[in-house]
C-alpha positions in Angstrom: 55.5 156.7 -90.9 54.6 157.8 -87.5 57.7 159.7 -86.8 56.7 162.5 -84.2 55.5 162.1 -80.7 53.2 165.2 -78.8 53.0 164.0 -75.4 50.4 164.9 -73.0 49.8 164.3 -69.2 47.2 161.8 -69.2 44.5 159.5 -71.3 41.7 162.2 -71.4 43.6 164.8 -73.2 45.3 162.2 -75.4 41.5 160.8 -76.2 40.1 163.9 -76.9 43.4 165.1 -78.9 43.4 162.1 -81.1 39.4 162.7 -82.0 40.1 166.2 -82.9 43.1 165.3 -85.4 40.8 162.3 -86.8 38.4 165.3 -87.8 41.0 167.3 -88.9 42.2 164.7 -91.2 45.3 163.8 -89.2 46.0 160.4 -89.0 47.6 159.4 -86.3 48.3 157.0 -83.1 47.3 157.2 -79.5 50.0 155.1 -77.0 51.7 155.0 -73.6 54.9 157.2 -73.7 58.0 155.6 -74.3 59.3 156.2 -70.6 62.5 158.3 -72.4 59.7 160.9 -73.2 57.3 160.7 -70.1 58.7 163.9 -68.5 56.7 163.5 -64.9 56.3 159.9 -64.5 53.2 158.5 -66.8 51.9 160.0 -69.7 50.3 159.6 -73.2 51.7 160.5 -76.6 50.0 161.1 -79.8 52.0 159.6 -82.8 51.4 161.2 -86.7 53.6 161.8 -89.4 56.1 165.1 -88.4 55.1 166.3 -91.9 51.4 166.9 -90.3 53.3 168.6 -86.9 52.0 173.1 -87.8 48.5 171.4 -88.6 48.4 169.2 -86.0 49.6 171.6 -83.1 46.8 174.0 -84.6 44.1 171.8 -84.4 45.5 170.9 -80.5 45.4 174.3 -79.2 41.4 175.1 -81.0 40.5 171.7 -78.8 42.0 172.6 -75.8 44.2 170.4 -76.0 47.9 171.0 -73.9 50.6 169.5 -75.5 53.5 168.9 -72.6 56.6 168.7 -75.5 56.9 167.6 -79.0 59.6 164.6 -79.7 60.8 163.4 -83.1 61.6 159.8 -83.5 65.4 159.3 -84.8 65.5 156.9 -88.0 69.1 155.2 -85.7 66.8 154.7 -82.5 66.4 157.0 -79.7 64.3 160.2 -80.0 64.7 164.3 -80.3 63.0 166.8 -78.3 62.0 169.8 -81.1 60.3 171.5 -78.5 59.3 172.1 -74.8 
C-alpha cells in the first residue's frame, strides 16, 4: 500500500527522487499532489509504503533531493502531515 506522500515543488525533483528510490530498492509512485497537500500552489508527491519512510528520506537527502513535507494517507480519507 502506498500510504505516505513526500511532496516536492516541481516534476524535476520528483523525477529524479523517484529514480534514486527505484535504485534504492524503494518502490514507489510519482503523481500530481492532491491539492490538500500542495502547500504553494502545484507540486509533485512521491507515494511508497510509510514502512519504507527513514530509508527513503535517506536516500532523498544523498540525491539532492528536497523534500517540502511528508504526509500520511489516513485509512477513513483525508491525510496527516508527520512532518514539515
Amino acid at each position: 500500500m502506498l500510504d505516505l506522500y513526500l511532496t516536492v515543488r516541481s516534476v524535476t525533483p520528483a523525477q529524479k527522487g523517484r529514480e534514486a528510490l527505484r535504485r534504492g530498492g524503494v518502490r514507489c509512485g510519482l503523481l500530481r499532489a492532491p491539492s490538500a497537500l500542495a502547500q504553494r500552489g502545484c507540486g509533485y508527491a512521491l507515494a511508497l509504503p510509510a514502512r519504507e519512510q527513514s530509508r527513503a528520506l535517506s536516500l532523498l537527502e544523498e540525491a539532492g533531493v528536497r523534500v517540502e513535507s511528508v504526509w500520511r494517507k489516513l485509512p477513513e480519507g483525508g491525510f496527516r502531515r508527520e512532518r514539515p
